[in-house]
N, C-alpha and C positions, 0 to 999 in steps of 0.2 A: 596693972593698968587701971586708970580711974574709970567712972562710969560716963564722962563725958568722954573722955580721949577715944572709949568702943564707939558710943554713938557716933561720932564725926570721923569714923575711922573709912580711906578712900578703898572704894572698888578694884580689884584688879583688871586692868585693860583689855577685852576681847581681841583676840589676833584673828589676820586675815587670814585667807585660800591660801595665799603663795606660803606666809608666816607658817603657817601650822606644815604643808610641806615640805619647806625646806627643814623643818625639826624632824620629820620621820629620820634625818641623816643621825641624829644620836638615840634613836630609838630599839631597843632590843628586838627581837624575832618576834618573843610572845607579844610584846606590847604591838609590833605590826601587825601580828595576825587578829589581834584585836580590832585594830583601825580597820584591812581588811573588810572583815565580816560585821561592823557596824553600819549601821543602815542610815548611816550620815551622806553626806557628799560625795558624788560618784567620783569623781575627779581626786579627793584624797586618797578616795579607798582605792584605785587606779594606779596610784602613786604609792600606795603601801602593797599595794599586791605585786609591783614590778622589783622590790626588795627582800621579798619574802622568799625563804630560800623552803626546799622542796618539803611537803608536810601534809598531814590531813587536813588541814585549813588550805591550802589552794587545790586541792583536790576535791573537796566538798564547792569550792566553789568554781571550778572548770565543771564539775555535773549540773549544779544548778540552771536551767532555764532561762529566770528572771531574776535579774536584769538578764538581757543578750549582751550586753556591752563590759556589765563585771564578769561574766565566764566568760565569752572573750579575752580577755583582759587574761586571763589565767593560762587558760591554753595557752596564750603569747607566750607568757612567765616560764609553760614547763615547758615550750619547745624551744624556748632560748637557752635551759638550762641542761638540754638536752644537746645544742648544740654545742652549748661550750664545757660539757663531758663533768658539768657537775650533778648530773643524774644520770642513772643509764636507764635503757630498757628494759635490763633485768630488774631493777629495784622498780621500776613502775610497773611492769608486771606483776610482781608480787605483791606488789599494795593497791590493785588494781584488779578484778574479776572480770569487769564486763569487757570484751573483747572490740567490742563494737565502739565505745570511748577512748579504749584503749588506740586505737587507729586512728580514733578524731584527733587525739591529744598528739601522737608521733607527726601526722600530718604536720601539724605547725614547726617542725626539724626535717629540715635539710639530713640530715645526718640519718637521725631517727627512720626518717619515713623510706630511703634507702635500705636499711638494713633491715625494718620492719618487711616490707616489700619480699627482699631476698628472701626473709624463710617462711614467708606464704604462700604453701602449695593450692590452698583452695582456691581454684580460678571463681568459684562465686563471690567469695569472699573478697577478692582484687577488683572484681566486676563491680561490686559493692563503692570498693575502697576509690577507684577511680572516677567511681561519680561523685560522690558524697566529700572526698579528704578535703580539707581546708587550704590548701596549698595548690596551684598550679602545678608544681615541677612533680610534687606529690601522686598528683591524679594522674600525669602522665608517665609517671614511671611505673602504677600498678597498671595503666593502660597496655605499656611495653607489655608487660607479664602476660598478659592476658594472650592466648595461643590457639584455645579450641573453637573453632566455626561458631557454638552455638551460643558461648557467651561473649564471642565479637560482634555477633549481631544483635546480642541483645545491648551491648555495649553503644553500640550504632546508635541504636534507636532512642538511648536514654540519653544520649549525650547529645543528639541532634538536638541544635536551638540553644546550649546551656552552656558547654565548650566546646569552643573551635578546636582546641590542641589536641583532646580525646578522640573529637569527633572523625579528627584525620587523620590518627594512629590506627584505629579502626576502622575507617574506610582505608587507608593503605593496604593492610593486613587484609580485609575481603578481598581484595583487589585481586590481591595473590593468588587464594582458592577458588576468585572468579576465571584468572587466567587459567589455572591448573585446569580447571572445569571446562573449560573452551579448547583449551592443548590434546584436554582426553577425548573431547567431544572429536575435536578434528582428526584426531589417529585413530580413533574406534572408526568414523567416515571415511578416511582413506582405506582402511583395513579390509571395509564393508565394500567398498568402493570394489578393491580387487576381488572380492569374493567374489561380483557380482559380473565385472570384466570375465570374472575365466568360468562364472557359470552361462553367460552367455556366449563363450567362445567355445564353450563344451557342447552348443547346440547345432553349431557350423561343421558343415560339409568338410572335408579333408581340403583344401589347397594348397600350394605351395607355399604360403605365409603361415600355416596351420601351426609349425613345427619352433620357425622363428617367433613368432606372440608369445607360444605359450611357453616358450621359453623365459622371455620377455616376462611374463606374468611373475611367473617361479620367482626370478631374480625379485621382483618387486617384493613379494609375499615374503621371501628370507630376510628382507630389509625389516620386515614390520612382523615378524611372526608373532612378537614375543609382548606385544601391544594387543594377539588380537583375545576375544574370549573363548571358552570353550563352545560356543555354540559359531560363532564365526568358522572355527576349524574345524568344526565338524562338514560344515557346508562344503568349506574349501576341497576338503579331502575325499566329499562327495565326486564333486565337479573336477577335482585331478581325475579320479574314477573313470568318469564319461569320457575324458579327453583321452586316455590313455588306451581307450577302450577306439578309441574313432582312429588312432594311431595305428591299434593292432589290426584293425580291418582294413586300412589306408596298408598295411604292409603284406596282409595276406593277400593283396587286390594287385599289389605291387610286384608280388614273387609270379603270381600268375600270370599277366602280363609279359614278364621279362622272360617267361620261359616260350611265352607265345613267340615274342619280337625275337627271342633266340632262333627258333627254328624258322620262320620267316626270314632271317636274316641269314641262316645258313641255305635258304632256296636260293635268295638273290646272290650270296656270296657265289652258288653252285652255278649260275648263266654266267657272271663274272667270267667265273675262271675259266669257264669255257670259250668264252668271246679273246680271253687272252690266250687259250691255247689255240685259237685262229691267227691271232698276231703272231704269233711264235713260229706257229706255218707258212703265214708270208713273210717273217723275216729270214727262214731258209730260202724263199726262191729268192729274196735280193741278194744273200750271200755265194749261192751256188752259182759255181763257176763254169756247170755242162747243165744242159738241161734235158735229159736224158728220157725215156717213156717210163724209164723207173720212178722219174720225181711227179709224175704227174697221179699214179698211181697210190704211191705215199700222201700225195696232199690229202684227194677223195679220202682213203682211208682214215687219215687223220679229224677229216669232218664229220666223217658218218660216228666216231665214236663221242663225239661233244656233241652229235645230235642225239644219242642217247641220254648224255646226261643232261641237257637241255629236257626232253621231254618227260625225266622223272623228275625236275623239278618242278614241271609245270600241275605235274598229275598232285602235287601238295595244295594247290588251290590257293594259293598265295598270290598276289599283282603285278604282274612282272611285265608289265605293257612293252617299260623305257628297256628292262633290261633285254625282252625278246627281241625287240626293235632293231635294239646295238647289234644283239650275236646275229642277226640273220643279214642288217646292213655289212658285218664284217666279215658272211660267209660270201655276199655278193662281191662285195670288193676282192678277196681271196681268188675265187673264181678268173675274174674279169681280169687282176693282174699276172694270172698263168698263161691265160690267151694270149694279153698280151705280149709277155717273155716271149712265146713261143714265133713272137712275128720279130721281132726284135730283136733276137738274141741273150744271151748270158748280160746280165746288168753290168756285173767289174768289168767287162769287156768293153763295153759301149764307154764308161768311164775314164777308161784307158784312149781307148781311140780319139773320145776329145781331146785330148794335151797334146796329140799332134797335128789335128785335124788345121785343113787350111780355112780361111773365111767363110766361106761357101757352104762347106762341108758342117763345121763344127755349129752352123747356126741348127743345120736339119739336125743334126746328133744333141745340141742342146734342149731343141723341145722335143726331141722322143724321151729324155732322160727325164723332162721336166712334167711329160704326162705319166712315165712309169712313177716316179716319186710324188704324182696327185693321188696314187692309190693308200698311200702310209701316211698322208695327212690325219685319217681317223685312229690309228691304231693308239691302242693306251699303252701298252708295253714300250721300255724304252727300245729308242729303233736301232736297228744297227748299224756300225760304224760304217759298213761301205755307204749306208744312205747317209749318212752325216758328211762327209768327204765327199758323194756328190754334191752335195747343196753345195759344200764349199764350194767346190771346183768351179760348177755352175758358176755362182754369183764371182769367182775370180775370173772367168772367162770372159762372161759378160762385165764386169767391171773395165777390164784389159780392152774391149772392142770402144767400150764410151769414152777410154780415155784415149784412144786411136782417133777415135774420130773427134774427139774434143780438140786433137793436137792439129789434126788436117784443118780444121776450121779458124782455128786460132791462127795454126802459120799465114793463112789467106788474111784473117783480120790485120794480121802485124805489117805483113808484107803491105796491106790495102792502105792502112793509115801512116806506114815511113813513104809511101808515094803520094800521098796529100801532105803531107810533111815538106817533104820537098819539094814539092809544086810548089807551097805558097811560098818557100825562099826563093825558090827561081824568080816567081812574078813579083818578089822586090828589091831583085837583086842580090840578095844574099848567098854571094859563092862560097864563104865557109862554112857554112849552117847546109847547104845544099848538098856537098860534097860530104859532107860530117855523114848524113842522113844515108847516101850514094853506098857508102862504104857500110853502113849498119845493113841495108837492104842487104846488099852481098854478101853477109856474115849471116844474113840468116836463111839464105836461098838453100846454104852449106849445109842447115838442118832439115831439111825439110823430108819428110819420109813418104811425100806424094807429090807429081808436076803440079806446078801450078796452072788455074786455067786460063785459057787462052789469050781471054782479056787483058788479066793478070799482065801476063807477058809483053804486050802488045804495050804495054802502057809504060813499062819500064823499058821496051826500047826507046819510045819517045822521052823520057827523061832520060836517058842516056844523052839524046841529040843536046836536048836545053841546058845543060847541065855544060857542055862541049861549049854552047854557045855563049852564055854566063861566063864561062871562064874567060875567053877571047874580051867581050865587052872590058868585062872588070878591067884585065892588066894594060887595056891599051885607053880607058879612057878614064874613069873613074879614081882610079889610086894616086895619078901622079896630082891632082888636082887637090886628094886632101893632103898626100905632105906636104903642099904649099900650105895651105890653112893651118897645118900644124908647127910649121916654121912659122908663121904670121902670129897664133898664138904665142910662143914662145916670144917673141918679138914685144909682147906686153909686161912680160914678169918682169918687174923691177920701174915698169914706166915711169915720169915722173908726170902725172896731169892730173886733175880735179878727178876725187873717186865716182864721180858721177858718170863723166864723160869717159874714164876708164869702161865703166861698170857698160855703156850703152855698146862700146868697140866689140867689147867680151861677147855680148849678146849677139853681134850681127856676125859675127867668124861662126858662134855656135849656130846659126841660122843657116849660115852657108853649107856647115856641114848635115845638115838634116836635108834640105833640100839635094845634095851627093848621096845621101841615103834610101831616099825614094821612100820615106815615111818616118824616117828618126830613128832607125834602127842600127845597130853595131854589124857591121857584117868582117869589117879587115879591124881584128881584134885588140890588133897591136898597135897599130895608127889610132887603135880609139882612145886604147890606154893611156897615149902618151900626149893628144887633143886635150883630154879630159884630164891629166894629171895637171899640162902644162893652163887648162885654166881656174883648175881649182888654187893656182899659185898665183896667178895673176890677180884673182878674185879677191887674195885676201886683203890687202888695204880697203878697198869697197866694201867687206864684209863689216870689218871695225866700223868703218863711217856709217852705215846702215844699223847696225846695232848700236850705236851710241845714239843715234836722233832717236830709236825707238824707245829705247832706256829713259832718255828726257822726256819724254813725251809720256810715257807711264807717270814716270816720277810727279808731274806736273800735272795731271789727272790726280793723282795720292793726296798732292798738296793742295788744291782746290777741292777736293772732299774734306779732308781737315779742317777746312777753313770754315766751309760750310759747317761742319759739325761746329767749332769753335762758337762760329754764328748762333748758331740753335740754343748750344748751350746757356749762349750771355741772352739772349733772349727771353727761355725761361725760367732765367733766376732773377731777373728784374723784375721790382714794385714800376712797372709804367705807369701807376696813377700817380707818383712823385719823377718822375722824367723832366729832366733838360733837356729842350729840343738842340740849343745850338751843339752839345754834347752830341747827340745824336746826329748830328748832321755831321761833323768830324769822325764819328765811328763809319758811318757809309762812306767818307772820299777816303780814308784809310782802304776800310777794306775793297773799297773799287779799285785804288791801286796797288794793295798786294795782288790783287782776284790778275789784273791784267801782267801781273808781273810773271805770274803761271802761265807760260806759253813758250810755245805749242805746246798741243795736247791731242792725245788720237783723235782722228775726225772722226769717228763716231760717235764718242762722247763728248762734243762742243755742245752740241744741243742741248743734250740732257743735263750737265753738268751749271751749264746756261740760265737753263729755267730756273734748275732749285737754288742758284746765286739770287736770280733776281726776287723768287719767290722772298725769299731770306733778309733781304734788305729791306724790303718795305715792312717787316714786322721791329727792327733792331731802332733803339734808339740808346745813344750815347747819356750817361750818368753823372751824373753833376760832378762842378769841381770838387766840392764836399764829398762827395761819395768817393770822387778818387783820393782826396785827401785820408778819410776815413779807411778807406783799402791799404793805402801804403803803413797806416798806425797799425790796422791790424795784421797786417803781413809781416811788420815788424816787430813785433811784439812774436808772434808764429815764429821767426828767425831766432828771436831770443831765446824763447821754450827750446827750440830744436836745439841752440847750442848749447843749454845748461843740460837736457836731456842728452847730449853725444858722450858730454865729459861723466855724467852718471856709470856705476860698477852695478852689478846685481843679478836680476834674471835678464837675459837678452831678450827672451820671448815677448815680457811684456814690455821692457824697452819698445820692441820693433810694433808691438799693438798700439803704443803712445805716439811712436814715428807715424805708422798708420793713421791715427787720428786726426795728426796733424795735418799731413797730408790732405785729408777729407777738408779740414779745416782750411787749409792755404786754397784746396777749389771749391770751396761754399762763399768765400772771402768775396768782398767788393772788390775791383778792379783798381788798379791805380795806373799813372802814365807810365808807360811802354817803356823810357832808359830806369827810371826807378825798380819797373816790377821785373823787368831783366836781372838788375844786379841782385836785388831783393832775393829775386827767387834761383840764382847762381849761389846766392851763400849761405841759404836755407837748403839747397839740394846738398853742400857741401857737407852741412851737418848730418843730415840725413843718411847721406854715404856711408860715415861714419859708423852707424848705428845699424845699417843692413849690413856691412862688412860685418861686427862682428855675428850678428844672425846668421850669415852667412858660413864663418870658419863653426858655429854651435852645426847650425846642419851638414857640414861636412863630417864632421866627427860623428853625428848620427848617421849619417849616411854609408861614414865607416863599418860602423859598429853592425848598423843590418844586413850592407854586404858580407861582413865574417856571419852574423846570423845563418844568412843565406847560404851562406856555405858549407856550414855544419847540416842545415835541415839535407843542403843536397848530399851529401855524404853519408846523412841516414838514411834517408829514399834510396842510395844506391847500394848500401849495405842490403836495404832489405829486397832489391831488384834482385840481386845476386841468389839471391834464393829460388830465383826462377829457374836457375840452372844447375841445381841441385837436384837429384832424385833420390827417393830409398833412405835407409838409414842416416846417409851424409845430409839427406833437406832435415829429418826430425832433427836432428844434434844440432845442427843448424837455427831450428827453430827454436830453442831453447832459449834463443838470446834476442827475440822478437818482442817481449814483454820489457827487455833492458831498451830496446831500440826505440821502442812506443815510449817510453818514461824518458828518455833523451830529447825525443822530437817534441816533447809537452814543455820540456824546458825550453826548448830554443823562445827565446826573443824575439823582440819588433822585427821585423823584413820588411824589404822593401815595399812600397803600398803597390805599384805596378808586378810585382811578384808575390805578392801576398797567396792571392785566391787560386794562380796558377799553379805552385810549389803547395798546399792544400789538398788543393784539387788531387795532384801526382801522387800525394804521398796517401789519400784515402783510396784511390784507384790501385798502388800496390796494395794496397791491405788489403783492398774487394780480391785480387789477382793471388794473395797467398791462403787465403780463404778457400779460392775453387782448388789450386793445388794441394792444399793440405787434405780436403774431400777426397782427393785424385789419388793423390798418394796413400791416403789410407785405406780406400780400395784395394788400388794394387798391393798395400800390405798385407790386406784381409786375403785376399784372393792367393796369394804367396804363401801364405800362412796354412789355408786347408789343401792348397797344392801339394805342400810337404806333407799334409796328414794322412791325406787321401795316398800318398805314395807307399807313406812307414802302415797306414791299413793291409794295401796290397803285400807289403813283405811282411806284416804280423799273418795276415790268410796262408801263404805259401808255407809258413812255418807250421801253424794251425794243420794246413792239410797234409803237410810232410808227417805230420807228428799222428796224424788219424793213421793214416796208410803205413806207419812203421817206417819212415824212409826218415829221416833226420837230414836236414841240409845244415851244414855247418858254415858253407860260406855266406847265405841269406840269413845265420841267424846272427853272426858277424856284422854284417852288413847295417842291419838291425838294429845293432847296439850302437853302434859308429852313430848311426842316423839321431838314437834318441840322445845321449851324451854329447851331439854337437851344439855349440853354446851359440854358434853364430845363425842357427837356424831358427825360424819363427815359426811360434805354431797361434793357432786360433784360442782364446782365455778357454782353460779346461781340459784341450785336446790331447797334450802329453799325455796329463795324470792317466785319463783314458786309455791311450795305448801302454801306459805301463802297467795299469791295473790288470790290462786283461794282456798284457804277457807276463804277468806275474803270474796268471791262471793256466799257463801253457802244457806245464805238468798235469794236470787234473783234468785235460778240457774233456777228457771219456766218461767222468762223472755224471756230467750234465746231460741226461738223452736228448737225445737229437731231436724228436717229436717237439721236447720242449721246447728246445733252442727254436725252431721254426714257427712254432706256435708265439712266443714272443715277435718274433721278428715282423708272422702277419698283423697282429696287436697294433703293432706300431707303425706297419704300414696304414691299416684302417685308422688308423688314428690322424696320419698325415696328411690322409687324403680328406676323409671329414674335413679336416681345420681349412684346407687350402682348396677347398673344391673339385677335388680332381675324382675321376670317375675310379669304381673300385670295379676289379674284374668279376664277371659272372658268376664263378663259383665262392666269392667270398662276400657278394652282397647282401646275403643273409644275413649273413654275419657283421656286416657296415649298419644294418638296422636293428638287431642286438645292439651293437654297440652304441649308438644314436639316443636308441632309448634309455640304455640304462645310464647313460649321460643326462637324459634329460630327470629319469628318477633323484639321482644324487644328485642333483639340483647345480651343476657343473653349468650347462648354457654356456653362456658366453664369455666364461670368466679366464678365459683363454685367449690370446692375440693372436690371429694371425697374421703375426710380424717375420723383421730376418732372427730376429733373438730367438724368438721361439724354434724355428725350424732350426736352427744352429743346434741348440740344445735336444730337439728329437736327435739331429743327426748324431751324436754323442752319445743318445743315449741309443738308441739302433745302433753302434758300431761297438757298445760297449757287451754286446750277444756274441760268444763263439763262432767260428766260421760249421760249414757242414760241406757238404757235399755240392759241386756247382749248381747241378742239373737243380735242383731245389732252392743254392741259394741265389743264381743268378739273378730267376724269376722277381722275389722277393726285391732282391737290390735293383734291377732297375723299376721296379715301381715306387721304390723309395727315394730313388735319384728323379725322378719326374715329378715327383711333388716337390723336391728339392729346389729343382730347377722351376716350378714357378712361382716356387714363394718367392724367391730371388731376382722373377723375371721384371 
């Protein structure tokens, strides 16, 4: 090349930003890492580090400082290449010491800072990583990690202000040991709480809540034992101490007492029985039939020895006020009723004498019996039959004289009032009614079991005379007068004359006969009958004519309120500010001429009927011709709808709402002239017809379909009535098909709407009614059930004691087996197995000593009596307070019902003890049947 051509030779062209970046695309690794780590242009070296695959050159420059923005830039680089699994964590680890970059650098991978995370157990180091990581999702996933109390809080506190995501992974998580902190604060305070309940209930006096609290307590403290700390239980088990301690003094205060109340009670038992062996004294003198100087001596005797025991109870120094009171009021009475005997006679004697005795006699013999049986009003002892059989007799005796003299009085009042009876027919002439009465008097003179008095008599001779004299009047003056009248009526039936003038004839014949009657009364019964047959025959053409003007007369009343309404109507559906008067003036002579064409009309309602016409017209005015023009357009038009709508197929329903409509429409419509809106509305009614018929035949067939409804619900109500008359096994089997019957009645369908609520109503009232029966019956099943057990017990005992004693009974043990192998018998859930277990044990039962067997058996009575309240006898209430306590030790309280379950199963397990000997086990069994019986009650 010459020396000019160098000289003039041109520059190569500087390339731009974009130019020299888009060339990094054919550029090799090294030559990148070059670019890189040249301290040119951030933005290329940005652009060569984002291509630069993993190496000492973007790891020198992810540590670098400065710039921020070229490490930045790098970190980017290796957590993108992290995430797309062209480096791993192992190879960065390894080319990498500082642990603490090493974290920076994974932060910027999804991937990476996950996995990194998972196997960092050092929660400082998470605690670190979740403040510091480069990444959100980063910081909160070692946030998760993070677990122990004390680098959550410190985690709190470094994250508060800086991130929100940390910040409330971290308060969530305190959240937690805050709550846990509070849950234990409040059970250590409950715990504390009861310690504190039963050390201050351990300072309380014994009462009868004493036992139930700290009962109460116990139960509490088992709920929470295991919550409380070793110094809370020590407390506790202090203050059980105290209480237990107030228990045992409460029961040694208790034994002393009941031995006191014992022998106290056997003083007062000892006046008792002495006061009743008085009664037993005078119920020999009511019985003895002689009363002889032996009986009088035997009494004394018998008093002098109960006044000994009377006075060695008194010398015990016990209170016997009420009870000396009694024995000494019943040695007076004792006394008092021998004197008497001895004026009076033998009692059964005097007893006997009244049931013959005449009036006179039996009155003085019933109050001597009735002062001798004032003496045995006090006695407690029951009394004895012959004084029970006097009271009777007494109060029959006396019953018999009341109803004697009830009957003398009554015959006077009957006799008194059939002779004002018949007085007042005589004074109006009534000879049938009088004679009627004549003849009762004399039927009952026949009963009468005393004369009548004087007067009495005197009085019915005089209506004898009137009565004589009535009859004479009657047949000669009176009768023949009204069979003319009665001919006379008859003489009208079939008349031919105005019903009017009929009607006044009829009245003055029936006048005539009232005036013959002497007040309008029927005395010749048969003359009346046939007066009164033959005008109620005559009457009836006058009856028609009389009911037909009334009829009109309603009717035309009906039709004049019509009108008026009509009136009302057209009045307030009229624009009056556009009103035609001469219109209006043709609507009022209209309707003045139909109004007068209504007549008659009842005359009580002329008036009122009156008013609201005239009211009504002065409001109405008639509507232009235009308007009736306009009425007939749209009436016609109405006509037309209704006939395209009749010839319509589809839903009838809303067919008949569109007829409806229309309807409304034809009476909101203008008026039109009177022959017009006649025929108009003649052959829009026509179409209409049309259109309710078929609505009509739709509701019939519904109407079909609900009466069969009806009928099935009733056939299920009566299926389930039918159960009312079932008992026992036949109602349960029965019952089985109650749940089929309930699923039938939910199917049934619409029903009729006036039988709806009423067939409802019936069918939840049997379900209330099979409800109480099912109760009923399962009672009596229950009760049936320990009936049999309670029977197959007594023949398991008989065998038990056949078999103690050596005597073997072969037909009770027959019997026996019969009983349990029968399939049709019920027992109570348990009770078989029961009697078969313990006749299974039938062979052995010598095994068991006896002592034992009884000793259970009182166990179990104390036990039934505790649960159910019943008192325990004297010599085993020691032992009721043993048992009490060491119930209350084992911390048992109240974790037992006294319910029928419970007591069922004591009974089961008390009958599941061998029998012994009566004398010891009756005692037992009825203490155990009394608490039986009121758990039950």
């Amino acid at each position: 090349m010459s020396l000019l051509a160098k000289l003039f030779k041109t520059k190569p062209k500087e390339l731009s930003l974009e130019e020299r970046i888009a060339a990094l695309e054919s550029k090799s690794d090294p030559e990148l890492a070059l670019v890189a780590a040249d301290e040119g242009d951030d933005s290329l070296r940005e652009a060569a580090i984002k291509k630069l695959a993993f190496g000492n050159t973007l790891l020198i420059l992810a540590k670098r400082g400065e710039p921020a923005r070229i490490a930045n830039c790098a970190r980017q680089r290796i957590g993108k290449l992290l995430n797309e699994d062209q480096l791993s964590m192992a190879q960065l680890r390894a080319d990498l010491n500082d642990n603490e970059l090493l974290l920076t650098l994974a932060s910027y991978s999804t991937k990476a800072s996950q996995a990194l995370v998972e196997e960092i157990s050092d929660e400082t180091l998470l605690q670190k990583f979740a403040i510091e990581a480069s990444t959100t999702q980063a910081r909160q996933l070692a946030a998760e990690k993070v677990s122990s109390r004390a680098m959550l809080e410190a985690l709190y506190k470094s994250a508060k202000g800086r991130d929100k995501a940390v910040y409330k992974i971290a308060k969530t998580k305190l959240d937690v040991f805050k709550a846990q902190d509070a849950e234990l604060a409040k059970k250590q305070a409950a715990v504390e709480s009861i310690c504190v309940d039963l050390e201050r209930h351990a300072k309380k006096p014994y009462d009868h809540l004493f036992t139930k609290l700290l009962l109460k307590i116990e139960n509490d403290w088992r709920e929470k034992a295991n919550e409380a700390s070793p110094l809370l239980k020590e407390r506790y088990q202090k203050a059980l101490a105290r209480c237990q301690q107030t228990l045992d003094e409460h029961a040694e205060a208790e034994a002393a007492l009941q031995e006191k109340q014992r022998l106290d009670a056997q003083a007062v038992k000892d006046v008792s029985d002495a006061r009743s062996a008085v009664d037993v004294a005078m119920a020999s003198l009511y019985v003895a039939e002689e009363l002889c100087e032996n009986a009088e001596a035997q009494l004394k005797d018998a008093l002098a020895r109960q006044d000994q025991v009377v006075k060695a109870a008194k010398e015990r120094g016990v209170e016997l006020e009420n009870e000396l009171k009694a024995y000494h009021q019943a040695v007076e009475v004792a006394n008092n009723l021998w004197l008497r005997l001895k004026q009076s006679g033998p009692f059964p004697q005097l007893l006997v004498s009244l049931r013959d005795a005449s009036v006179e006699e039996g009155h003085k013999i019933k109050s001597e019996l009735q002062r001798l049986l004032s003496f045995a009003e006090n006695m407690v002892e029951p009394l004895p039959e012959v004084v029970e059989d006097a009271k009777q007799s007494i109060a029959t005796w006396v019953q018999e004289q009341k109803e004697r003299q009830s009957k003398i009085k009554q015959d006077i009042r009957d006799v008194a009032g059939l002779i004002r009876k018949a007085t007042w027919a005589i004074e109006r002439g009534y000879v049938r009614k009088a004679r009627g009465v004549h003849k009762e008097i004399a039927e009952v003179r026949e009963t009468l079991i005393e004369a009548l008095p004087p007067g009495l008599v005197k009085k019915l001779e005089d209506l004898d005379e009137a009565i004589a004299k009535l009859g004479d009047w009657h047949e000669f003056a009176v009768t023949p007068k009204k069979a003319e009248l009665v001919e006379k009526m008859h003489s009208l039936i079939g008349a031919k004359m105005e019903p009017g003038l009929l009607a006044e004839k009829i009245q003055a014949l029936q006048n005539d006969w009232k005036t013959l009657c002497r007040g309008g009364e029927n005395q010749d019964q048969e003359l009346w009958e046939k007066f009164q047959a033959a005008a109620d025959q005559a009457y009836e053409p006058c009856k028609e004519h009389f009911a037909g003007q009334a009829a009109e007369r309603e009717a035309n009343a009906e039709k004049r309120r019509a009108l008026i309404s009509q009136l009302q109507e057209y009045c307030t559906s009229n624009d009056w500010q556009n009103a035609v008067w001469k219109d209006v003036e043709q609507t009022i002579r209209v309707a003045r001429e139909t109004w007068q064409s209504y007549w008659p009309v009842p005359r009580k309602l002329i008036k009122p009927l009156q008013q609201e016409f005239d009211d009504i017209i002065e409001k109405i005015y008639a509507p232009m011709n235009e308007a009736y023009a306009a009425g007939k357009v749209t009436r016609e038009r109405l006509v037309e709808q209704a006939k395209i709508l009749s010839a319509q197929e589809g839903d009838v329903g809303g067919l008949a709402e569109m007829a409806k409509r229309l309807q409304t429409e034809w009476q909101n419509a203008e008026r039109t002239w009177r022959k017009d809106d006649q025929g108009l509305w003649k052959e829009f009614r026509k179409y209409l017809d049309v259109i309710f018929a078929k609505r009509q035949q739709e509701f019939d067939a519904q109407n079909a379909e609900r009466q069969a409804e009806l009928e099935k619900a009733e056939s299920i109500i009566g299926d389930i009535e039918a159960l009312f008359e079932l008992a026992g096994s036949e109602f349960f089997n029965a019952l089985k098909n109650l749940d089929e019957l309930k699923q039938k009645y939910k199917e049934i369908g619409e029903l009729p709407k006036n039988k709806d609520k009423g067939i409802n109503k019936r069918f939840f009232a049997a379900l209330a009614e099979i409800d109480k029966k099912t109760k009923k019956e399962k009672r009596a099943y229950k009760e049936k059930a320990w009936s049999n057990w309670f029977d197959a017990v007594e023949s398991l005992r008989a065998l038990e004691n056949a078999s103690l004693s050596g005597e073997a009974d072969a037909g009770v043990d027959t019997q026996l087996t019969s009983t349990l192998e029968n399939s049709e018998l019920t027992w109570p859930a348990g009770g078989l197995d029961c009697i078969k277990e313990r006749y299974g044990k039938l062979e052995s039962i010598t095994e068991t000593p006896v002592n034992e067997r009884i000793e259970k058996l009182k166990l179990k009575c104390i036990e039934a009596e505790v649960l159910f309240d019943v008192e325990t006898p004297n010599e085993d209430r020691e032992r009721r307070m043993q048992y009490q306590v060491s119930q209350l030790q084992k911390g048992m309280g109240q974790s037992t019902k006294a319910n029928e379950e419970t007591i069922d199963k004591l009974t089961l397990d008390w009958f599941k003890v061998q029998s012994f000997d009566d004398k010891d086990y009756q005692p037992l069994y009825e203490r155990f049947m009394k608490c039986r019986a009121e758990a039950l009650a």
